[in-house]
Structures are given as structure tokens and as C-alpha cells.
MITORTOR-829008 format. One record per residue: residue number from 1; residue in three letters; x, y, z of N, C-alpha, C, CB in turn. Coordinates in nm, 2 decimals, decimal comma. Glycine has a CB too. Layout:
REM residues N
R|n|res|n.u|n.v|n.w|ca.u|ca.v|ca.w|c.u|c.v|c.w|cb.u|cb.v|cb.w
R|NUM|ALA|X|Y|Z|X|Y|Z|X|Y|Z|X|Y|Z;
...
This chain:
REM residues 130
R|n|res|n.u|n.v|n.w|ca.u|ca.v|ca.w|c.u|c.v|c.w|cb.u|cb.v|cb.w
R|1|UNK|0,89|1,01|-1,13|0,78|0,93|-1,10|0,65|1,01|-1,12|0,78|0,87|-0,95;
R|2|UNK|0,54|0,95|-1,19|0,43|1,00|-1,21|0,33|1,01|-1,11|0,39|0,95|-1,31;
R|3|UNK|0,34|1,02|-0,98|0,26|0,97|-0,89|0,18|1,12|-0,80|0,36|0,87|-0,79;
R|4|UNK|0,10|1,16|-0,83|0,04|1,25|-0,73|-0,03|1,24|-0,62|-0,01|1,30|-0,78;
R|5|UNK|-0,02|1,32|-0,56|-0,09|1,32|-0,40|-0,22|1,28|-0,45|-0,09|1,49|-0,29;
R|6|UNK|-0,34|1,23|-0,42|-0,51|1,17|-0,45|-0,55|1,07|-0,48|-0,57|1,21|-0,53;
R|7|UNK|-0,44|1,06|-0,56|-0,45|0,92|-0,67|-0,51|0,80|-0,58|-0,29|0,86|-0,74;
R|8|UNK|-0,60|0,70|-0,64|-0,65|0,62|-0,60|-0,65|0,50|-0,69|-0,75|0,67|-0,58;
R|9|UNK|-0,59|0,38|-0,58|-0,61|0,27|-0,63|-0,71|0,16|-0,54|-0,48|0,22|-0,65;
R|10|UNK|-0,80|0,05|-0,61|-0,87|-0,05|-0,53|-0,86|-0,15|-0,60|-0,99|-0,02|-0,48;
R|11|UNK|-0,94|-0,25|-0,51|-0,91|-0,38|-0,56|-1,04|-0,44|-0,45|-0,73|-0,44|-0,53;
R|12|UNK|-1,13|-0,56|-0,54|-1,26|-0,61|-0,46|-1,21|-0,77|-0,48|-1,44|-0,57|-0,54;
R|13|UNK|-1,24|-0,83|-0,36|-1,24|-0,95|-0,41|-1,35|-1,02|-0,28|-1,05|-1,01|-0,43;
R|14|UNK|-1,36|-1,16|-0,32|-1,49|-1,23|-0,26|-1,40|-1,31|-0,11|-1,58|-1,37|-0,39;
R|15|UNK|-1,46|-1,29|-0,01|-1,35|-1,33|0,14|-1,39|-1,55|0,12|-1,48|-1,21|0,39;
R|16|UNK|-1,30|-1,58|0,09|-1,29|-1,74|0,11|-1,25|-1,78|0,27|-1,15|-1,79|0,00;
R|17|UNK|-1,25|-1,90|0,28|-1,20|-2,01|0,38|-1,06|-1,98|0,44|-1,18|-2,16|0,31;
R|18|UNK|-1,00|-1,98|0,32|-0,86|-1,97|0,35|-0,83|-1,78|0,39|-0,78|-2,05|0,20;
R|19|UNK|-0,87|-1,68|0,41|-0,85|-1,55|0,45|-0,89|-1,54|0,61|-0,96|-1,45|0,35;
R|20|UNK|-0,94|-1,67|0,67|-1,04|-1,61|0,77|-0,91|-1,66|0,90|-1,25|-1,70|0,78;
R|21|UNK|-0,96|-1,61|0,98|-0,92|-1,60|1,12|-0,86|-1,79|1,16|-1,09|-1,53|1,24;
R|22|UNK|-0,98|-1,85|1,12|-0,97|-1,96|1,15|-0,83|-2,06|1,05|-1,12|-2,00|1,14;
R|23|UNK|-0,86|-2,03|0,96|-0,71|-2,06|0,89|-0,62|-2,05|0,95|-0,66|-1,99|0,79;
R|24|UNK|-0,57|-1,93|1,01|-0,47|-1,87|1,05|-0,43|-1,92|1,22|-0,50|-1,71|1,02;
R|25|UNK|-0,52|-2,03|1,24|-0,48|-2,06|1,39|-0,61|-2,00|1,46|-0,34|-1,97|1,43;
R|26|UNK|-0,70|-1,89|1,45|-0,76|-1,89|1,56|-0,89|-1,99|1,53|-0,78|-1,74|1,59;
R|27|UNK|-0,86|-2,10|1,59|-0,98|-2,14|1,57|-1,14|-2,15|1,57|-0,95|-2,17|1,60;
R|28|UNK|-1,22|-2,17|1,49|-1,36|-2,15|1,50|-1,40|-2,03|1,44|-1,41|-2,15|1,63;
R|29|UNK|-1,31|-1,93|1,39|-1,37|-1,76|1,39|-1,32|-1,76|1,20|-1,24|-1,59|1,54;
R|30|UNK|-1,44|-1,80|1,17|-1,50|-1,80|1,02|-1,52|-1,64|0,93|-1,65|-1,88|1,04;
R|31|UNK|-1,41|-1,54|0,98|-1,44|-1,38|0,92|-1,25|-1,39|0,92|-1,56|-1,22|1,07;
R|32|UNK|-1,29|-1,29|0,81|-1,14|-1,23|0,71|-1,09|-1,19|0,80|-1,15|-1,11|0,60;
R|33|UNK|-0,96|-1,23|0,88|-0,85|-1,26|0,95|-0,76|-1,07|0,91|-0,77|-1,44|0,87;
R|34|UNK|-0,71|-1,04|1,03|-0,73|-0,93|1,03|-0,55|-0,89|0,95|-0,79|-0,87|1,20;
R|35|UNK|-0,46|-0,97|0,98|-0,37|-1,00|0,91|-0,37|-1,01|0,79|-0,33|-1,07|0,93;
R|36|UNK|-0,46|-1,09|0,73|-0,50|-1,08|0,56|-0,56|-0,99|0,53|-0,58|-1,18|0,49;
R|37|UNK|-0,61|-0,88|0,58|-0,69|-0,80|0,52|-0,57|-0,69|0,53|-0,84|-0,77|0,59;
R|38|UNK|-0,48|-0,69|0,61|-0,34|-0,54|0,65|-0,30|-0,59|0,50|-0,16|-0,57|0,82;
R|39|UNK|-0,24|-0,71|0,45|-0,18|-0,76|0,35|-0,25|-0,67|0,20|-0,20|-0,92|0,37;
R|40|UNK|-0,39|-0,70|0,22|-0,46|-0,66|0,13|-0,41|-0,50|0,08|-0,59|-0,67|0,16;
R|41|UNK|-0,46|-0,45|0,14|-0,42|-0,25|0,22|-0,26|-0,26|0,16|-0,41|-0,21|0,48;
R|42|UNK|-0,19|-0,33|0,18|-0,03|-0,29|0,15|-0,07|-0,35|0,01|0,11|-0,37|0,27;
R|43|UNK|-0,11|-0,44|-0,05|-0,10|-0,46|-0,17|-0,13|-0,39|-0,30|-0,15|-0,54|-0,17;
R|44|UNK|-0,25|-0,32|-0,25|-0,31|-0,19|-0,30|-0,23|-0,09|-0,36|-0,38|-0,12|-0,20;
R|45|UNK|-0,19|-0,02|-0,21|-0,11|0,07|-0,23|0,04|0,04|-0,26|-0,12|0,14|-0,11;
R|46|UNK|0,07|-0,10|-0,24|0,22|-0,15|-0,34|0,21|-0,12|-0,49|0,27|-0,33|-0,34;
R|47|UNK|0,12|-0,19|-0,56|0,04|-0,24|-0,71|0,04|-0,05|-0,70|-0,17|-0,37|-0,72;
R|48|UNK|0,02|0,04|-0,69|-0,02|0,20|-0,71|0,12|0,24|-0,78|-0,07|0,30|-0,54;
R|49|UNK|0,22|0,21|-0,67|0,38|0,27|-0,64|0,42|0,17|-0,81|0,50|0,20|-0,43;
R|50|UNK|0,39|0,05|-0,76|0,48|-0,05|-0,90|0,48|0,02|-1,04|0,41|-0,21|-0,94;
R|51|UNK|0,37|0,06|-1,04|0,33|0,13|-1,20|0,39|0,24|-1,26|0,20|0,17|-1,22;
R|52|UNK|0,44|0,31|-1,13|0,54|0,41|-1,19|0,68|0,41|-1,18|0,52|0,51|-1,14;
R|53|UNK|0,72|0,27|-1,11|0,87|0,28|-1,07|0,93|0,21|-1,22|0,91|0,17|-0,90;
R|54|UNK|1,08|0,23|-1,21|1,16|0,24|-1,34|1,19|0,10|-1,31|1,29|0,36|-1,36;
R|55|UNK|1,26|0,01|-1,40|1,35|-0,09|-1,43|1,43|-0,11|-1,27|1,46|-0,04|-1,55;
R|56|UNK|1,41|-0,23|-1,22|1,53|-0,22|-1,10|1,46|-0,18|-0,94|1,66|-0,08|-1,16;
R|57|UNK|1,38|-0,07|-0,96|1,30|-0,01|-0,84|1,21|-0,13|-0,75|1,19|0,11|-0,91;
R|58|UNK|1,17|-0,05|-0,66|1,04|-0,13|-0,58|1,03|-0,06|-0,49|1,05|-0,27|-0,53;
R|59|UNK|0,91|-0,13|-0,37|0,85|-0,06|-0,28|0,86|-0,12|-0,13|0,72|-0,04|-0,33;
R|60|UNK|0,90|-0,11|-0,05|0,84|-0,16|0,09|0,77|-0,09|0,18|0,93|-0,21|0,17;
R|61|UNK|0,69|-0,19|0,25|0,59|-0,11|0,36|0,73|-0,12|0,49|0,40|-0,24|0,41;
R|62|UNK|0,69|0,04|0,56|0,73|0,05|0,67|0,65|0,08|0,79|0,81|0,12|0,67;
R|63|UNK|0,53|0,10|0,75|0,46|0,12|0,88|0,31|0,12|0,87|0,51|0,25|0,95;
R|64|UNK|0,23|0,02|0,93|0,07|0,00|0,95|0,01|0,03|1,04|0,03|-0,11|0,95;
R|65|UNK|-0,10|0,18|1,03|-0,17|0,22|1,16|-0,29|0,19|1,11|-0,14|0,37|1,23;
R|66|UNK|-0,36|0,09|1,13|-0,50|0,04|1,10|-0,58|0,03|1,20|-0,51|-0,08|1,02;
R|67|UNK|-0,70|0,03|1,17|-0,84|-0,02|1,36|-0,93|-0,16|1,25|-1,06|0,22|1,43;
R|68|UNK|-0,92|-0,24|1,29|-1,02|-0,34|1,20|-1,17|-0,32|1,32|-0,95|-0,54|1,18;
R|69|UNK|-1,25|-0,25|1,23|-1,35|-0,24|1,29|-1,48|-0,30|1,28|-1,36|-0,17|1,29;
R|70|UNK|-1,45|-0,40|1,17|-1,59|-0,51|1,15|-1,55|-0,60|1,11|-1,70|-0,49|1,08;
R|71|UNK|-1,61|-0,71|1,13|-1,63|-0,88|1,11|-1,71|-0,91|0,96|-1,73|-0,96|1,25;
R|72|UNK|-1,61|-0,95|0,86|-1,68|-1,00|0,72|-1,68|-1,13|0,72|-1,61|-0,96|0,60;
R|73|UNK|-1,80|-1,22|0,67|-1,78|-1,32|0,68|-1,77|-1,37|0,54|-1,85|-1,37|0,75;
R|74|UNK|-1,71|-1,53|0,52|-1,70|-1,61|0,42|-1,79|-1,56|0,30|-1,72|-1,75|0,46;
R|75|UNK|-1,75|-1,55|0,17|-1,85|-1,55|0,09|-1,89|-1,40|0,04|-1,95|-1,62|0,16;
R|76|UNK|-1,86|-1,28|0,13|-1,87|-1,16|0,13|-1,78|-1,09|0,06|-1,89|-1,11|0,24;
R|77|UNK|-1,82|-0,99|-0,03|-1,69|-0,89|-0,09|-1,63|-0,81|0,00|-1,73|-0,79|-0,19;
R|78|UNK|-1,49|-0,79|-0,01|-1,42|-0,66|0,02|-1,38|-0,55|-0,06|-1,32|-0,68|0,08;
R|79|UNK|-1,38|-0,42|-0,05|-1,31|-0,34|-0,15|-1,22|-0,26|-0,07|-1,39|-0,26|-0,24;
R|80|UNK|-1,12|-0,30|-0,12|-0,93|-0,21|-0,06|-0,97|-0,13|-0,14|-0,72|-0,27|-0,08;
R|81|UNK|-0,91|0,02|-0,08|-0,89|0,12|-0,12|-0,76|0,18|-0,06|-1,01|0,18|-0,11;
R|82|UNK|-0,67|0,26|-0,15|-0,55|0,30|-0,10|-0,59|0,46|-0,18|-0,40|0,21|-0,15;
R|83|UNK|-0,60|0,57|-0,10|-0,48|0,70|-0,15|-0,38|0,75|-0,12|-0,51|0,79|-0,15;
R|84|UNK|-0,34|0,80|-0,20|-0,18|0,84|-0,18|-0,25|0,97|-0,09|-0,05|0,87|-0,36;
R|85|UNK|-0,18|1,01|0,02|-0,19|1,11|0,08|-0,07|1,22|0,10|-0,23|1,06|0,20;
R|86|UNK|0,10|1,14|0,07|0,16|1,21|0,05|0,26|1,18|0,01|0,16|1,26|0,11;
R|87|UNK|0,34|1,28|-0,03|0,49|1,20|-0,11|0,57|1,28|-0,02|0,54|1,23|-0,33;
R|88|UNK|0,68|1,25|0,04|0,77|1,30|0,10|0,93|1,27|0,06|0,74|1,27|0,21;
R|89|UNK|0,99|1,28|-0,06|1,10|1,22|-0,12|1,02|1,11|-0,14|1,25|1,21|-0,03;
R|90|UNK|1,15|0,98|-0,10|1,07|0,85|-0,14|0,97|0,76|-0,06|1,16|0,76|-0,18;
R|91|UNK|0,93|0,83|0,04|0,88|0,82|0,14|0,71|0,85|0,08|0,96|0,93|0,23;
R|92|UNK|0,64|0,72|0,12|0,49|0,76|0,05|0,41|0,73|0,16|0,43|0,66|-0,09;
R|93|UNK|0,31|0,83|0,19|0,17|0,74|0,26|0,04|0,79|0,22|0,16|0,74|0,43;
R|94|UNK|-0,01|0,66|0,29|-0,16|0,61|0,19|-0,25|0,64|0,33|-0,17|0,39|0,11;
R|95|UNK|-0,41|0,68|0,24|-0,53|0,69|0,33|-0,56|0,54|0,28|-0,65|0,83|0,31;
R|96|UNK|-0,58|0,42|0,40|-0,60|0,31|0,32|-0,73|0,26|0,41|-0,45|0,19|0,30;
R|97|UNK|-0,85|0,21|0,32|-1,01|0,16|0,40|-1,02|0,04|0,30|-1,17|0,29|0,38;
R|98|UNK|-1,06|-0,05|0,37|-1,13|-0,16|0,31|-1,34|-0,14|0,38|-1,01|-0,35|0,39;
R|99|UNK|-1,39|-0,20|0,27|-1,53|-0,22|0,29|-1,60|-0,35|0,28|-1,59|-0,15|0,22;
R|100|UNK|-1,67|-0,39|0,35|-1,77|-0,48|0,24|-1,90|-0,51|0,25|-1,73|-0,60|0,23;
R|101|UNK|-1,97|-0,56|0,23|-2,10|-0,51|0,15|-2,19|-0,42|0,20|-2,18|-0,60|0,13;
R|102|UNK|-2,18|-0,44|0,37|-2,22|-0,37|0,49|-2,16|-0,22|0,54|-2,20|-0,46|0,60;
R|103|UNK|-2,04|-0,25|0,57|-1,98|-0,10|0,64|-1,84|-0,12|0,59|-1,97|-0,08|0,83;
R|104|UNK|-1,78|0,00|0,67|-1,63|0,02|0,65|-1,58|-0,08|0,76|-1,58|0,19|0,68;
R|105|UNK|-1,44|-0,17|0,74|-1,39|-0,33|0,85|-1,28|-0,28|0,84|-1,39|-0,52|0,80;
R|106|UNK|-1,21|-0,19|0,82|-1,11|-0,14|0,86|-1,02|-0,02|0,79|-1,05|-0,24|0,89;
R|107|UNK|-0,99|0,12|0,86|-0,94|0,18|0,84|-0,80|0,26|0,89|-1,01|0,20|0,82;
R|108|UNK|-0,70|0,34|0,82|-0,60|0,39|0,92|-0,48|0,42|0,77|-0,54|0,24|1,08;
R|109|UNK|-0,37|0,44|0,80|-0,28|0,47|0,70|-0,17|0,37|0,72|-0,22|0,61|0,70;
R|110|UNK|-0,11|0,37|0,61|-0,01|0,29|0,54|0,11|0,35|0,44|-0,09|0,22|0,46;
R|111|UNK|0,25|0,39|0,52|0,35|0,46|0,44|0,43|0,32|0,39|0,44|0,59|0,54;
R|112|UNK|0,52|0,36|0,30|0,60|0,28|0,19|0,68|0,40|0,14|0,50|0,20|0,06;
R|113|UNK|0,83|0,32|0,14|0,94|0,36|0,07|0,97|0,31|-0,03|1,02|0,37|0,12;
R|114|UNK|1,04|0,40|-0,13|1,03|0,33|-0,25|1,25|0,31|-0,26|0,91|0,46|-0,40;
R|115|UNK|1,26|0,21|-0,29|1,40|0,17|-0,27|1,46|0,19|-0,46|1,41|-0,04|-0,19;
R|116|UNK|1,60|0,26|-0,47|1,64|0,27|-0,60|1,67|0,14|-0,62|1,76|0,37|-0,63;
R|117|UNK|1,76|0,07|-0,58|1,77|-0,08|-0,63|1,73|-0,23|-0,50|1,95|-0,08|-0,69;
R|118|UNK|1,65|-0,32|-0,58|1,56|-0,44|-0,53|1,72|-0,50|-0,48|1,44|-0,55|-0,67;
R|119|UNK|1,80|-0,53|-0,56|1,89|-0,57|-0,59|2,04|-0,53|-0,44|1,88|-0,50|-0,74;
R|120|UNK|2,03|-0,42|-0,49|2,12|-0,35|-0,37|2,01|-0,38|-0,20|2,14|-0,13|-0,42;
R|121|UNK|1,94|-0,38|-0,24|1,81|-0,40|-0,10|1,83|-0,54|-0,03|1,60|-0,40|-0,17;
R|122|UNK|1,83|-0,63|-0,13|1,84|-0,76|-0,08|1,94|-0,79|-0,03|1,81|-0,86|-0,15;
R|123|UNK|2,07|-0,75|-0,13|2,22|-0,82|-0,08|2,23|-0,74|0,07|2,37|-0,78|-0,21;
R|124|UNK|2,18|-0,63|0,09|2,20|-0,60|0,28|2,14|-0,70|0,35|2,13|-0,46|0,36;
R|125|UNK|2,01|-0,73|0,30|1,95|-0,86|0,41|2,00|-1,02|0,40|1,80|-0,89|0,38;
R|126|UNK|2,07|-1,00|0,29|2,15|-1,15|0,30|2,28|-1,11|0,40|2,22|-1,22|0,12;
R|127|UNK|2,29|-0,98|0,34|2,46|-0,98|0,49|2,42|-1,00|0,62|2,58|-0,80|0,51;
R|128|UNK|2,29|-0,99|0,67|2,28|-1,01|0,79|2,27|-1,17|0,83|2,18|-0,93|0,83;
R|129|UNK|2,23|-1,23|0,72|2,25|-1,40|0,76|2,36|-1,41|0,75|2,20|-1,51|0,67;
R|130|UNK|2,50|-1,36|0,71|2,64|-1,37|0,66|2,72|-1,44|0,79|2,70|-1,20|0,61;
């Protein structure tokens, strides 16, 4: 895998209706829902891992230590940012910050393992419906 410790991936997009708090059940609270924005952060740093994995490979998140520390509202940009902070075998974690137009709304890290087969991955989680 071509993947070095620094490397940086992001991604900006504009916060809609459907991202906010209020979507999601809490009613009335019209800012990027703090669950859609974890999603974002893991997407980042997934899309980073995908580009180097082989035929068959993939990635999962195992663990989110984030602080959402500001309220974006409708209409406002965010920018995810993931670095790879370290490779440990297949074992990866990320320095991951989102921004938007104002301040930093939430920061913290984000590790991901990278699995040899998607394939062999799933048929264990079907045996547990079995």
C-alpha cells in the first residue's frame, strides 16, 4: 500500500436541510447534525484508504474520538479534512477537522482497519444472523 503517514485528504460541500439536527429527529435545530458530520470525517479518511487498496480489500471505522465544537447552519460550507497520522500494520489513524466558513465545528481522531477480504468480512456478519 502506497499510503504514508501526512497524507492529506478533504472534501467541501454546502450544509442542506436534510444534514441538520432537525432531520434527524431533533426537532427545530436547523445546524449540521453532529452524526452527519462524524459520517463525513469517516468518509474522508475511508475515500484516502480506498485508493490504495487492491482488488477485493476495504476499510472499516473502529473508533470516533471527536468534540463538535460549533453550530453550522443551512446553506454554509464545510471542509473535512482527514490526515493519516499513523499506520500501525492494518491498523490506520487519522487527525480528522471539519471547518466552515467561520471556525473549526469539530475536531478529534478517527482509526480504520483495513480488512484483506470485503467478502470473507461479510460472510462472518451474516453467520451471526445464522
Amino acid at each position: 500500500m502506497g499510503l504514508e503517514v501526512g497524507r492529506i485528504n478533504e472534501l467541501e460541500m454546502t450544509v442542506s436541510r436534510e444534514m441538520c439536527a432537525d432531520h434527524l429527529g431533533n426537532g427545530g435545530i436547523q445546524v449540521l447534525a453532529t452524526p452527519f458530520l462524524i459520517g463525513i470525517l469517516e468518509g474522508v479518511a475511508a475515500d484516502m484508504i480506498q485508493t490504495e487498496l487492491e482488488e477485493g480489500q476495504g476499510s472499516v471505522g473502529v473508533q470516533v474520538n471527536v468534540r463538535h465544537l460549533a453550530a453550522t447552519p443551512v446553506g454554509m460550507k464545510v471542509r473535512a479534512r482527514a490526515q493519516l497520522a499513523e499506520i500501525n500494520g492494518k491498523r490506520m489513524l487519522f487527525h480528522v477537522e471539519a471547518r466552515d466558513d467561520v471556525e473549526v465545528v469539530m475536531s478529534g481522531t478517527h482509526e480504520r482497519y483495513v480488512l484483506d477480504s470485503i467478502e470473507r468480512f461479510l460472510a462472518r456478519v451474516r453467520s451471526k444472523g445464522a
